[in-house]
DSSP file (Angstrom, degrees, kcal/mol; ACC not computed):
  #  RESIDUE AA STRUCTURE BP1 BP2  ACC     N-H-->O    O-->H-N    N-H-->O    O-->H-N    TCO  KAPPA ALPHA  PHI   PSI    X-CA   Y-CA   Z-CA
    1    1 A X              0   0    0      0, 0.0     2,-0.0     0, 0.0     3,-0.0   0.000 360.0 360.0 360.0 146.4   -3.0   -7.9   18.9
    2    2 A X        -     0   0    0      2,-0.2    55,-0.0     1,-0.1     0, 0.0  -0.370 360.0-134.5 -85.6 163.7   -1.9  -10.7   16.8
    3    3 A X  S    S+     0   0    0     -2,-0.0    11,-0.3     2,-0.0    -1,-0.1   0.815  91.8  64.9 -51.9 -46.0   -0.4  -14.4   18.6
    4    4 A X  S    S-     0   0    0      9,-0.1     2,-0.3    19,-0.0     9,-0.2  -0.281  77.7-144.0 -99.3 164.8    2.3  -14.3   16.2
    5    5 A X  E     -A   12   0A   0      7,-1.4     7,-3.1    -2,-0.1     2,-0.5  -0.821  20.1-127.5-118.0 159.8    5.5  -11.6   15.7
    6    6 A X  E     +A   11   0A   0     -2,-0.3     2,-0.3     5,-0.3     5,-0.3  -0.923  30.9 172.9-109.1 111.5    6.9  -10.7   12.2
    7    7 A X  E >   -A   10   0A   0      3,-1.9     3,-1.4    -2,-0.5     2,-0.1  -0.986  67.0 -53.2-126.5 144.4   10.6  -11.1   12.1
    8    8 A X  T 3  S-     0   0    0     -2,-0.3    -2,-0.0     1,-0.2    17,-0.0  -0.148 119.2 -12.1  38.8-116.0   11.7  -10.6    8.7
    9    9 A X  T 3  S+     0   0    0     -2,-0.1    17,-1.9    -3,-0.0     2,-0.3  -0.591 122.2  75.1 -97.8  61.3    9.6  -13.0    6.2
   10   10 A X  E <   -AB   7  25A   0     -3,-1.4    -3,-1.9    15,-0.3     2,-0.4  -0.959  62.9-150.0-141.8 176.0    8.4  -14.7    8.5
   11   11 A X  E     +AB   6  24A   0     13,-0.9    13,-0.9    -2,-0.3     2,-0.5  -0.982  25.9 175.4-132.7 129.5    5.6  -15.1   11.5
   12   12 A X  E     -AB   5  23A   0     -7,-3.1    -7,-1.4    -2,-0.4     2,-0.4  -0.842  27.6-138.9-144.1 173.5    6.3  -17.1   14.0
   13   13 A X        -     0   0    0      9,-1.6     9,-0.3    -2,-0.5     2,-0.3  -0.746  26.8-156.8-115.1 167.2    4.5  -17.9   17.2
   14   14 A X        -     0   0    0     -2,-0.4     6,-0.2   -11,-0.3     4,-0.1  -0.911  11.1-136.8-143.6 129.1    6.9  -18.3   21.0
   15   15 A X    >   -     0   0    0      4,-1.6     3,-3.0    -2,-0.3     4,-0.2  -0.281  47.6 -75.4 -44.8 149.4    6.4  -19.8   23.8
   16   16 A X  T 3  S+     0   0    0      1,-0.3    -1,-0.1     2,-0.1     0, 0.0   0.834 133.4  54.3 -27.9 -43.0    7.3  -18.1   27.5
   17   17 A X  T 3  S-     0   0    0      2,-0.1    -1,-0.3     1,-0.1    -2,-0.1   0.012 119.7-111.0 -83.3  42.0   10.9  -18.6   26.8
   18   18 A X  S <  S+     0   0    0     -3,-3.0     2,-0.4     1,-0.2    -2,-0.1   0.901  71.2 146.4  44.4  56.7   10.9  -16.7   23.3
   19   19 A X        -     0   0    0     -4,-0.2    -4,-1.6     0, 0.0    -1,-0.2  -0.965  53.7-124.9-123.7 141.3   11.5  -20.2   21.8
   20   20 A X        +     0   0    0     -2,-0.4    -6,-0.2    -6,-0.2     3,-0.1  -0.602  36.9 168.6 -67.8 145.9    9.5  -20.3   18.1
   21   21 A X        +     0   0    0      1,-0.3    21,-2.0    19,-0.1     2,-0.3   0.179  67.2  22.2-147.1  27.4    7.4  -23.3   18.4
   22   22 A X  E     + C   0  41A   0     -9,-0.3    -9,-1.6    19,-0.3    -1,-0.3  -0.833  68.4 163.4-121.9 162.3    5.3  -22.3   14.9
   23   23 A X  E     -BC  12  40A   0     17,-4.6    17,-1.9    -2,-0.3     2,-0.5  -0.946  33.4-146.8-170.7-177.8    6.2  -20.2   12.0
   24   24 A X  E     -BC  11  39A   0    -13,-0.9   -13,-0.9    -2,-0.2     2,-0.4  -0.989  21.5-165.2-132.8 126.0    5.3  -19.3    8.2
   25   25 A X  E     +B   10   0A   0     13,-0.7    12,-1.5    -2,-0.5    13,-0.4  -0.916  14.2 170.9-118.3 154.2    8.6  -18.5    6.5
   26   26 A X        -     0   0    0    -17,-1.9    10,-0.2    -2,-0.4     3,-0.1  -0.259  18.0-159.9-169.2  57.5    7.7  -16.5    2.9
   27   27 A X        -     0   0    0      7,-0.2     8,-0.2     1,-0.2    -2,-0.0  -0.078  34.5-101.4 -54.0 126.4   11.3  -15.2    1.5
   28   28 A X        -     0   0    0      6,-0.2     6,-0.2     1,-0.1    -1,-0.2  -0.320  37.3-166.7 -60.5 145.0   10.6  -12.4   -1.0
   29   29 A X        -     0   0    0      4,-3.7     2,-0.3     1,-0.6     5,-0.2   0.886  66.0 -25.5 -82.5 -74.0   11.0  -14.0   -4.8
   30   30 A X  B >  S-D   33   0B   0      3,-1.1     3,-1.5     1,-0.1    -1,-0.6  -0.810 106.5 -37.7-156.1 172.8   11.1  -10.9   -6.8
   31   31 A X  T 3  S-     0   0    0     -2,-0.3    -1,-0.1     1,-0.3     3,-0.1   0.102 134.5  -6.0 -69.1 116.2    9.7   -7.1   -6.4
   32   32 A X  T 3  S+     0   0    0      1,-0.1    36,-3.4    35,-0.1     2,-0.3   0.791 110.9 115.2  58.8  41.4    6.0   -7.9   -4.5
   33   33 A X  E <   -De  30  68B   0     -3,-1.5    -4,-3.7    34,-0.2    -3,-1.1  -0.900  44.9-172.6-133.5  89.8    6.3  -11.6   -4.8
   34   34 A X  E     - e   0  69B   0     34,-1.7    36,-1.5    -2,-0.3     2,-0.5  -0.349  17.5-141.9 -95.1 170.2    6.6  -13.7   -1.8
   35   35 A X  E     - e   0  70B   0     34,-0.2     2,-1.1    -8,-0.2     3,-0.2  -0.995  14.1-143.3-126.0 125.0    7.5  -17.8   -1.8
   36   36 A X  E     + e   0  71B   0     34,-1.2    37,-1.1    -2,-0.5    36,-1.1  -0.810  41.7 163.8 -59.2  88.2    5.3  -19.6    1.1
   37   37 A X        +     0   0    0    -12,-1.5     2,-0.4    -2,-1.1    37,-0.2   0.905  49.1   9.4 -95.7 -42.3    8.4  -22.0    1.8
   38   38 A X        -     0   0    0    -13,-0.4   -13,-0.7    -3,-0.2     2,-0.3  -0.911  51.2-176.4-149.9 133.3    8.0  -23.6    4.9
   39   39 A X  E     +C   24   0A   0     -2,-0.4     2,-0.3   -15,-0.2   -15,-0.2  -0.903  20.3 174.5-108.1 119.9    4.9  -23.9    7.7
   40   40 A X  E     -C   23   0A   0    -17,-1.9   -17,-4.6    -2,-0.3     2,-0.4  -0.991  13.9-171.6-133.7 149.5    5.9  -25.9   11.0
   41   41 A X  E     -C   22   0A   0     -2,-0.3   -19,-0.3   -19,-0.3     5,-0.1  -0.972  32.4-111.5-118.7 134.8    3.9  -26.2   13.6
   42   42 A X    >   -     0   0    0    -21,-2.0     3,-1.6    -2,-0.4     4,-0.5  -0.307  32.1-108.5 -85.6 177.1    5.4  -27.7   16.7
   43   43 A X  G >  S+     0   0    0      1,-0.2     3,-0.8     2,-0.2    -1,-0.1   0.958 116.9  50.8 -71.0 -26.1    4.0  -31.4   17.7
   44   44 A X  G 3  S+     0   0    0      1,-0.2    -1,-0.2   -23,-0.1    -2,-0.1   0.360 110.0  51.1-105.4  36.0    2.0  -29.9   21.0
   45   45 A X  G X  S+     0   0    0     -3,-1.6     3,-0.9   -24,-0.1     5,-0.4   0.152  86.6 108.8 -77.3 -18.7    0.5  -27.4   18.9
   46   46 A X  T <  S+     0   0    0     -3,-0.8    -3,-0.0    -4,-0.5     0, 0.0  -0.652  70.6  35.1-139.9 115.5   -0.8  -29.6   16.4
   47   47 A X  T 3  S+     0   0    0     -2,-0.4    -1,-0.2    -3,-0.0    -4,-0.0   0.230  99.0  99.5 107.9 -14.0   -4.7  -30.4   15.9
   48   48 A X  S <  S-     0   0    0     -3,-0.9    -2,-0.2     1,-0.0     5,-0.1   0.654  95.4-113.5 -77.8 -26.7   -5.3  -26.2   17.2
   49   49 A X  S  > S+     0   0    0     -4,-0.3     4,-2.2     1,-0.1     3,-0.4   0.521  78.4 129.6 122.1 -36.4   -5.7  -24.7   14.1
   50   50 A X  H  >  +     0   0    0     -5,-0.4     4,-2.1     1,-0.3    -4,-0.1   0.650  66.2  54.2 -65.0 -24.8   -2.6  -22.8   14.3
   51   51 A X  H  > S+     0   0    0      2,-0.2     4,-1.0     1,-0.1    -1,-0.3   0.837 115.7  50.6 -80.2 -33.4   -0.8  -23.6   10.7
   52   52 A X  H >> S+     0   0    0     -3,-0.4     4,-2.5     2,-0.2     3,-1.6   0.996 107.5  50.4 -46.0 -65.3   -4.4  -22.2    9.6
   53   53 A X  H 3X S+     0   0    0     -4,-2.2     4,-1.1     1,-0.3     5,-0.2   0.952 108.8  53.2 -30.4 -70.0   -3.9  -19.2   11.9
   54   54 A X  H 3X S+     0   0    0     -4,-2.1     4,-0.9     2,-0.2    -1,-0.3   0.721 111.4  41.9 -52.7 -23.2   -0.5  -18.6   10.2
   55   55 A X  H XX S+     0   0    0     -3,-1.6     3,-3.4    -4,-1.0     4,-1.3   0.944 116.1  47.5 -84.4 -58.0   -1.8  -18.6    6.4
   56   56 A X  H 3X S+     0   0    0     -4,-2.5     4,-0.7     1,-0.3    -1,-0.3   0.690 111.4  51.5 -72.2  -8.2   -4.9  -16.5    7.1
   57   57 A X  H 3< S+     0   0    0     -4,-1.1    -1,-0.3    -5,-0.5     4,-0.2   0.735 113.9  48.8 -96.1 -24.6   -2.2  -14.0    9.3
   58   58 A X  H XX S+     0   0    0     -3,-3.4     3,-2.5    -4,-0.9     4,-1.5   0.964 108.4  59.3 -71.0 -75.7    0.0  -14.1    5.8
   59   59 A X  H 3X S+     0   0    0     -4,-1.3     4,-1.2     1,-0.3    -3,-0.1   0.628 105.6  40.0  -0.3 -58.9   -3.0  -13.3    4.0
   60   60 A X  H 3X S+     0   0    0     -4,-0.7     4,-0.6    -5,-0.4    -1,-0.3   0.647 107.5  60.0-101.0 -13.3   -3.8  -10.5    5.4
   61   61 A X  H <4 S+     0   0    0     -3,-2.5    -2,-0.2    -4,-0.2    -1,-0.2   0.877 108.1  53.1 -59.1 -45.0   -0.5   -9.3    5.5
   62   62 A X  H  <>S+     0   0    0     -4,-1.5     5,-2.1     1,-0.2     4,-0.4   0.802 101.9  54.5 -54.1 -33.6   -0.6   -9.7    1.6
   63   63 A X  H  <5S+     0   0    0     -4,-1.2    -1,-0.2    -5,-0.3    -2,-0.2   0.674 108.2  46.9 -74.9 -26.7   -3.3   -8.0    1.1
   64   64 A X  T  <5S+     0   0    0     -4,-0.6    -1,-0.2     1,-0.2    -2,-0.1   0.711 118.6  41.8 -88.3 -15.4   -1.9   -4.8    3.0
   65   65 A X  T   5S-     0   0    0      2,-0.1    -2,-0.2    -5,-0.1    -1,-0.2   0.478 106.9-134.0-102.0   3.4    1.4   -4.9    1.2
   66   66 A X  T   5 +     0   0    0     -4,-0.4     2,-0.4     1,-0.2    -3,-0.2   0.995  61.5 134.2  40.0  62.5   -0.6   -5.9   -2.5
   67   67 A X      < -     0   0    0     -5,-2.1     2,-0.5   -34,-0.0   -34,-0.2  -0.932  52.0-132.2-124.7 171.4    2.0   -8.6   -3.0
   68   68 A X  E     -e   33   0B   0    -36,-3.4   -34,-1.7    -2,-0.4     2,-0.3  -0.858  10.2-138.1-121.1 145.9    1.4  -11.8   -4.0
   69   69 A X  E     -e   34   0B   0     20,-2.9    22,-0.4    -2,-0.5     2,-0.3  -0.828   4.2-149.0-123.8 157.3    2.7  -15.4   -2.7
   70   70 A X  E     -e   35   0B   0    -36,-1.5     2,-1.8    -2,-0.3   -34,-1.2  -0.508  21.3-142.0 -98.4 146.8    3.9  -18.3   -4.5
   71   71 A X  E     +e   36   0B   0     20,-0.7   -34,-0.1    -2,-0.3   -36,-0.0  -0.721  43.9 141.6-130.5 115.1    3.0  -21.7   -2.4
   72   72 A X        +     0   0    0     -2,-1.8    -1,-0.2   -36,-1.1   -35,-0.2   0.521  44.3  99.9-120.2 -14.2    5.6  -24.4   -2.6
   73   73 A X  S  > S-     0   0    0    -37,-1.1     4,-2.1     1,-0.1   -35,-0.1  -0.483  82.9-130.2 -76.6 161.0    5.3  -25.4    0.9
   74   74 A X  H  > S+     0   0    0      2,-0.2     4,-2.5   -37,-0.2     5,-0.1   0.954 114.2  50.1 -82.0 -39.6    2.9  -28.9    0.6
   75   75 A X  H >> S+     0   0    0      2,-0.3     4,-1.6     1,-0.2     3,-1.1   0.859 113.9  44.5 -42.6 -84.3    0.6  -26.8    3.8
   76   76 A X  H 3> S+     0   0    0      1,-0.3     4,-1.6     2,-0.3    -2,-0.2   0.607 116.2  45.9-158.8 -64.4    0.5  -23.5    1.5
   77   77 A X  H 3X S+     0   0    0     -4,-2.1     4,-1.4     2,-0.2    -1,-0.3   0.816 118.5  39.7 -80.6 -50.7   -0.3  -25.7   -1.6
   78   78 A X  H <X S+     0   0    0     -4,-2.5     4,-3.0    -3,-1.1    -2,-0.3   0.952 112.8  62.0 -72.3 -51.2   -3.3  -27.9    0.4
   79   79 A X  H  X S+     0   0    0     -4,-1.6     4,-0.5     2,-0.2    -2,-0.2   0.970 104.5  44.7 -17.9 -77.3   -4.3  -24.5    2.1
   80   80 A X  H >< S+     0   0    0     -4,-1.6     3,-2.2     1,-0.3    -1,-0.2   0.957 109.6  55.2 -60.8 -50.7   -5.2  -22.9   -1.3
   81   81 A X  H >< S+     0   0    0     -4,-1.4     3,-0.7     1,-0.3    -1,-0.3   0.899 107.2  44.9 -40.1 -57.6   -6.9  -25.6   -2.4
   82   82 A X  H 3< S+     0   0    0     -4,-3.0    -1,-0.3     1,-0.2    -2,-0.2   0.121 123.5  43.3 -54.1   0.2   -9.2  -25.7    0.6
   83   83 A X  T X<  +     0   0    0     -3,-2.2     3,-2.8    -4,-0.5     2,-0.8  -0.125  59.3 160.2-147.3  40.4   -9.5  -21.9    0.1
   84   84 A X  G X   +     0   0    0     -3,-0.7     3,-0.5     1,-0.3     4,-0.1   0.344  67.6  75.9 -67.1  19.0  -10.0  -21.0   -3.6
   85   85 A X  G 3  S+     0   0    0     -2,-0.8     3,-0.5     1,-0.1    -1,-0.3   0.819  96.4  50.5 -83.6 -23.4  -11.5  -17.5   -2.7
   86   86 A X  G X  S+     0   0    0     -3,-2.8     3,-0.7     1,-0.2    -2,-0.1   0.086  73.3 108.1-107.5  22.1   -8.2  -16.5   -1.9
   87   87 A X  G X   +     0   0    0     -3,-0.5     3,-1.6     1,-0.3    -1,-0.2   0.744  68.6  69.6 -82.0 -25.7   -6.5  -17.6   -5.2
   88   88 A X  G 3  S+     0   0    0     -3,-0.5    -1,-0.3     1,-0.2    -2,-0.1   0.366  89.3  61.4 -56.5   8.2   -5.9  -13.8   -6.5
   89   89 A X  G <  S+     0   0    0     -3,-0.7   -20,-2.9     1,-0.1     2,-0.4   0.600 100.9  84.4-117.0  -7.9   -3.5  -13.2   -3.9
   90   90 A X    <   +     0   0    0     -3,-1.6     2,-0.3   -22,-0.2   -20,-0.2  -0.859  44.5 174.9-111.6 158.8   -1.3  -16.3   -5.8
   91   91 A X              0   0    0    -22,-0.4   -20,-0.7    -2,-0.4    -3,-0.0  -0.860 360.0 360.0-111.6 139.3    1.2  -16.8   -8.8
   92   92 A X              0   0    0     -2,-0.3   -22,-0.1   -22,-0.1    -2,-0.0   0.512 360.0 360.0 -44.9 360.0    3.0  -19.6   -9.9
């Protein structure tokens, strides 16, 4: 079972009180075309790994739906760089 929940376009992580304290937000663009828009991690989170967690949990999320995501978030954009095997799953 994953860390994170899917609400909408997004993934998001909760604490014990069901308060988000990550998420991956990815708002459909057009018909199998997601936009990576904004990755937070909250500050005692941060140095875990966990905005990693979040791409690679998108990933594979793409990959099940065959859509493809755009990365405009600056995270999303450094991400891909640091991961060019996974550069078929983006469009401009």
């Amino acid at each position: 079972m994953s860390e994170f929940v899917k609400k909408g376009f997004s993934f998001q992580k909760l604490d014990e009180n069901n308060n988000k304290i990550a998420h991956i937000m990815f708002p459909k663009e057009r018909d199998g075309v997601y936009n990576v828009k904004s990755t937070f991690v909250d500050e005692s989170l941060r140095g875990q790994g966990v905005a990693d967690k979040l791409m690679r949990e998108l990933i594979d999320w793409a990959k099940e739906e065959d859509a493809k995501l755009m990365p405009t978030c600056s995270y999303a954009q450094k991400w891909l760089e640091k991961h060019p095997e996974e550069k078929d799953l983006f469009v401009e």
